[in-house]
C-alpha positions in Angstrom: 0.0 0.0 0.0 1.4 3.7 -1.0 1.0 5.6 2.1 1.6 9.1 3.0 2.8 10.3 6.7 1.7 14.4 6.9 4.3 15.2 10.1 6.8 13.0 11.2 6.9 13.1 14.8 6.5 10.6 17.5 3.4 9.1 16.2 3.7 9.7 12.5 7.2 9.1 12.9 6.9 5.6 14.5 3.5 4.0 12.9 5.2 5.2 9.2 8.5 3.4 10.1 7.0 0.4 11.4 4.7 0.5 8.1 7.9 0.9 6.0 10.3 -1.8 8.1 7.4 -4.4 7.2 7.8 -3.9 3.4 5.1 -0.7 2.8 5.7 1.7 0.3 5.7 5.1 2.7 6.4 8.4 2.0 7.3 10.9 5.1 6.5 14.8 4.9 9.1 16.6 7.4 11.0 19.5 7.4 13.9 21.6 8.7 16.9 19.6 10.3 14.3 16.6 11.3 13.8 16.2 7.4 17.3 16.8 6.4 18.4 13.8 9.0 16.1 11.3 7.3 17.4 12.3 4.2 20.8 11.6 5.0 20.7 9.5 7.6 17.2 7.0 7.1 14.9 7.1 9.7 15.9 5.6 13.1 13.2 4.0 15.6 14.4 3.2 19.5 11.7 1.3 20.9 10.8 -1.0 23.9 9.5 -3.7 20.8 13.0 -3.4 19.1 14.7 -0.9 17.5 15.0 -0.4 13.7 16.3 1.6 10.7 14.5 2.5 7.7 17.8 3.7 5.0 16.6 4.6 2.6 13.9 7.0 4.1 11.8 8.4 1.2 11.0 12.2 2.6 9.7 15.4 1.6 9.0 18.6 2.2 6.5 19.1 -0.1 3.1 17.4 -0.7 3.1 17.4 -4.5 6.2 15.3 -4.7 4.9 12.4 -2.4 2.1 12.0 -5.4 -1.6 10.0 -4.9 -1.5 7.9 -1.8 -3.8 5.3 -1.1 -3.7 6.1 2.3 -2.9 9.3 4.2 -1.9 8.8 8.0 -2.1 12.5 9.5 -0.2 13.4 12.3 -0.2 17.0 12.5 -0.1 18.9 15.8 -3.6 19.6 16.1 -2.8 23.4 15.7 -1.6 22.6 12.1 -4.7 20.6 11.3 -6.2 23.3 8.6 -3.0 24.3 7.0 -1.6 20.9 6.4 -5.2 19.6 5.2 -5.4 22.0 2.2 -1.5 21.5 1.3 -2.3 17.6 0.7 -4.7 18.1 -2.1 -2.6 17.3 -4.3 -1.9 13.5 -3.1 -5.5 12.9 -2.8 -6.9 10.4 -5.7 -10.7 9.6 -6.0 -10.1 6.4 -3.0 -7.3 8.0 -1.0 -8.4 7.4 2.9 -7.3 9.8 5.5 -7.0 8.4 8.8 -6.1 11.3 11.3 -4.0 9.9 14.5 -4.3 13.4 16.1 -5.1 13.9 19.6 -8.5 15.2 20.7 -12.2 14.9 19.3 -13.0 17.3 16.3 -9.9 16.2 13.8 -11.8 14.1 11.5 -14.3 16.6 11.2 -12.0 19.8 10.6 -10.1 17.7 8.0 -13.1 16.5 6.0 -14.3 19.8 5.6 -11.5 21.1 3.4 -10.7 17.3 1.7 -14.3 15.6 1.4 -15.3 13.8 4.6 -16.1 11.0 2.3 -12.5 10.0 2.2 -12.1 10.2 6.3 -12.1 7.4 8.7 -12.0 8.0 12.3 -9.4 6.9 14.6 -7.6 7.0 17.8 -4.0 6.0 18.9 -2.7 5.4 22.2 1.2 5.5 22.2 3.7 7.4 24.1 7.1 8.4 21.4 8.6 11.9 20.5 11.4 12.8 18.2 14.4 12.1 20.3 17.0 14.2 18.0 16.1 14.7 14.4 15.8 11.9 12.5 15.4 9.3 15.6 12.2 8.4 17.0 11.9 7.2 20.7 8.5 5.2 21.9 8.6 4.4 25.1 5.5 2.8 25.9 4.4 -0.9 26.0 1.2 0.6 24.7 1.0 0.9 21.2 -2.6 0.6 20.2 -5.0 2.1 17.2 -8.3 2.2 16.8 -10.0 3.0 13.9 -13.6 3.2 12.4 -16.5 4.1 10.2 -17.7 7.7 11.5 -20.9 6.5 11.2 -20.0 2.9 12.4 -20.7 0.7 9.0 -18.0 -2.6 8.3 -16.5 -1.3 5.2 -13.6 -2.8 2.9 -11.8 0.3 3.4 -11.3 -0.1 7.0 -10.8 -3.9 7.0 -7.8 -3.1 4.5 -6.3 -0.8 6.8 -6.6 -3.3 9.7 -4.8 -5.6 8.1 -2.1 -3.3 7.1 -1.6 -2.4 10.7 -2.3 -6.0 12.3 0.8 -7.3 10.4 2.9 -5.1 12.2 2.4 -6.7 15.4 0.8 -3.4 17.1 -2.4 -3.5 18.9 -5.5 -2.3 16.8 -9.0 -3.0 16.2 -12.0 -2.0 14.2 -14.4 0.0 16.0 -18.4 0.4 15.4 -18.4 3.3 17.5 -15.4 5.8 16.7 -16.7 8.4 18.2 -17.2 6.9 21.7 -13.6 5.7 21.0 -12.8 9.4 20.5 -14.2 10.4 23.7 -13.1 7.7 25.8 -9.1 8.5 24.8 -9.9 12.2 25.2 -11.7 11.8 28.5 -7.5 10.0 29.5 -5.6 11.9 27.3 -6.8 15.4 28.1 -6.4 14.4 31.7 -2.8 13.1 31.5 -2.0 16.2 29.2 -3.4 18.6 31.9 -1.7 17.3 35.0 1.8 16.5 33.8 1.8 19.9 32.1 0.7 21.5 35.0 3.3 19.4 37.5 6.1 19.4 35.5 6.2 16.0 36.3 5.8 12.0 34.8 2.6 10.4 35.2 3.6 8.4 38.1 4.6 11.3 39.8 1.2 13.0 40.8 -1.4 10.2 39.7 -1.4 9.1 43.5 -1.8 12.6 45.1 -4.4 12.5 46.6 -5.6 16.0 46.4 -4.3 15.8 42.5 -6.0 12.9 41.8 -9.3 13.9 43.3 -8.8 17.4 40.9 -8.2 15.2 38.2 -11.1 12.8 38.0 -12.9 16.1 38.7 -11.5 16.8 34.8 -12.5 13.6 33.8 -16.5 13.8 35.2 -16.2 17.4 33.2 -15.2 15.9 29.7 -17.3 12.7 30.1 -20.7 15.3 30.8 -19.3 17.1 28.0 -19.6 13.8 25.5 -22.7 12.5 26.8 -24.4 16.0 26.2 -22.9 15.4 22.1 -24.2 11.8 22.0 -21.5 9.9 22.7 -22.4 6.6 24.4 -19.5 6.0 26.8 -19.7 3.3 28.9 -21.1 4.1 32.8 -17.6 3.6 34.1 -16.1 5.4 32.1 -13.9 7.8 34.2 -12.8 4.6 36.3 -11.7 2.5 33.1 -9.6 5.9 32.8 -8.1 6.0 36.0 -7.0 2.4 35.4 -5.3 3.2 32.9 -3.3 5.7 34.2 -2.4 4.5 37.1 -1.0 0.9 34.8 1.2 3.4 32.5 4.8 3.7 33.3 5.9 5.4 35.7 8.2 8.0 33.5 5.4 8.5 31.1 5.0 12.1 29.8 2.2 13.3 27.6 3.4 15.2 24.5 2.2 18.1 25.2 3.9 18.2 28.5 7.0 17.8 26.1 6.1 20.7 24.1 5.6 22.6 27.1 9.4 21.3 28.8 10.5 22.6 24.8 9.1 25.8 25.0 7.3 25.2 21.9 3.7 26.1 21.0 1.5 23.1 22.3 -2.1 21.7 21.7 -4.3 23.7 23.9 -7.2 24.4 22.6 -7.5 21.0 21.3 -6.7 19.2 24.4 -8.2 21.5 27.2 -10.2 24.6 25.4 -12.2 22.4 23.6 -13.8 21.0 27.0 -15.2 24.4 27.9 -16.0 25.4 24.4 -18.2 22.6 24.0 -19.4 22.4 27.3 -20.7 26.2 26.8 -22.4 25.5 23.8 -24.8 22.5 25.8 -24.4 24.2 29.0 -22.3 21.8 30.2 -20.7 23.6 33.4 -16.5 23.0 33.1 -14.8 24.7 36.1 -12.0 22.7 36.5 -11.1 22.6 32.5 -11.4 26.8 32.7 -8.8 27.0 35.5 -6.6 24.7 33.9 -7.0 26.5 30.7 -6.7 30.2 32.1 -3.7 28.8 34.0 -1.7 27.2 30.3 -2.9 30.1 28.3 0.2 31.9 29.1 2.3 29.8 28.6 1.0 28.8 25.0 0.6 32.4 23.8 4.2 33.2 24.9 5.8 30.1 23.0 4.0 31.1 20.2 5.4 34.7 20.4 8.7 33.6 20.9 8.5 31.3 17.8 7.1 34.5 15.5 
């Protein structure tokens, strides 16, 4: 299968290697010094399921070269989403299939609308890998896990395809007839773990057993879970436990990316990961105190990495 990565970084990064190391014919989009590495150097994978080298790395900087994909794994920062959808035209073909990695709820949606929702599936990933240096990817987690779906939940050849292209990498992933309580369910984790560590400056282990952090942050959790009910997403009754669980089971030294981005000093997700919460929540009603403080407290921070990166 021709396949197209749109941003290289931990996820793209390490799902388009993997793809490539088990014989698919992947092309990466990267740029500056990160895309200059690959070039020269291939791209290099350090990861708790074995390490690899893809050499020769096919790379670009420019979405006309890559040429019509079959299938389009987008793994923009969320913040990019708009942008990098309309550069890709031109490696959309009449089947192409985008399948957006992304964190947070609305990416499907915000990509469709500029490249034909008819060519998106939904999905989720749950994975924990960052550029390391440029060119080397470093996953970390023994989590490595897709989801993927229908948005409106039908079996489809399309999405079987994909399964089996990711199934024969030995990663974790399944065909879901809900996508969008999949959605939600990660968020209701990912927005938590995102929050906190960001916040601490600390792994996950760190401040999960706190117990006046913990309390704070399955007060986030309730928050996001109202937040999805009130847009019809039918997410199981224990929910925010099932999340909880899974914190607490993640290593110890786990850090969320955009804790990373924040420990960087570079722009992060958050109005995808924690703006969104009240945003939507407004819209129904939904009252989100704990998501507004969190978000009143990060704003800073965000709009001053984005200055300094003007």
């Amino acid at each position: 299968m021709k396949i197209a990565i749109i941003g290289t970084g931990g996820v793209g990064g390490y799902y388009g290697g993997l793809l490539s190391h088990h014989g698919h014919d992947v092309t990466f989009l990267a740029r500056g010094a990160h895309l200059e590495a690959i070039r020269k150097n291939g791209l290099q994978v350090k990861s708790i399921h074995g390490d690899f080298h893809i050499l020769p790395a096919k790379a670009m900087d420019q979405p006309a070269e890559i040429g019509v994909s079959g299938l389009v794994l987008f793994c923009t920062k969320n913040y990019d989403t708009e942008q990098s959808a309309r550069s890709i035209r031109p490696i959309m073909g009449e089947q192409t299939v985008v399948l957006s990695l992304q964190n947070g709820i609305d990416a499907a949606e915000r990509i469709g609308a500029i490249l034909g929702m008819e060519h998106m599936i939904g999905g989720a990933t749950w994975i924990s890998s960052a550029v390391e240096s440029p060119g080397i990817i470093k996953q970390v987690s023994q989590f490595r896990r897709i989801a993927l779906g229908e948005l409106d939940g039908r079996p489809t050849p399309r999405v079987q395809a994909i399964y089996d292209v990711f199934q024969e990498t030995g990663i974790a992933v399944e065909i879901s007839d809900d996508i969008v309580k999949t959605l939600w369910t990660k968020f209701i984790f990912i927005s938590t773990a995102s929050s906190f560590g960001t916040l601490t400056h600390l792994p996950i282990g760190d401040w999960r057993d706190i117990p006046e952090t913990r309390t704070l942050a399955i007060s986030l959790m309730r928050e996001v879970e109202a937040v999805g009910r009130a847009y019809g997403a039918a997410l199981d009754p224990d929910v925010v436990e099932k999340s909880l669980a899974f914190i607490d089971a993640a290593g110890p030294g786990i850090k969320a990316s955009m804790q990373l981005d924040v420990e960087a000093g570079r722009q992060f997700e958050l109005e995808s990961m924690v703006g969104i919460i009240g945003h939507k929540g407004r819209m129904k009603n939904i009252p989100t105190p704990t998501a507004d403080a969190i978000y009143a407290l990060l704003l800073p921070i965000n709009l001053t990495a984005q200055k300094n990166a003007a």
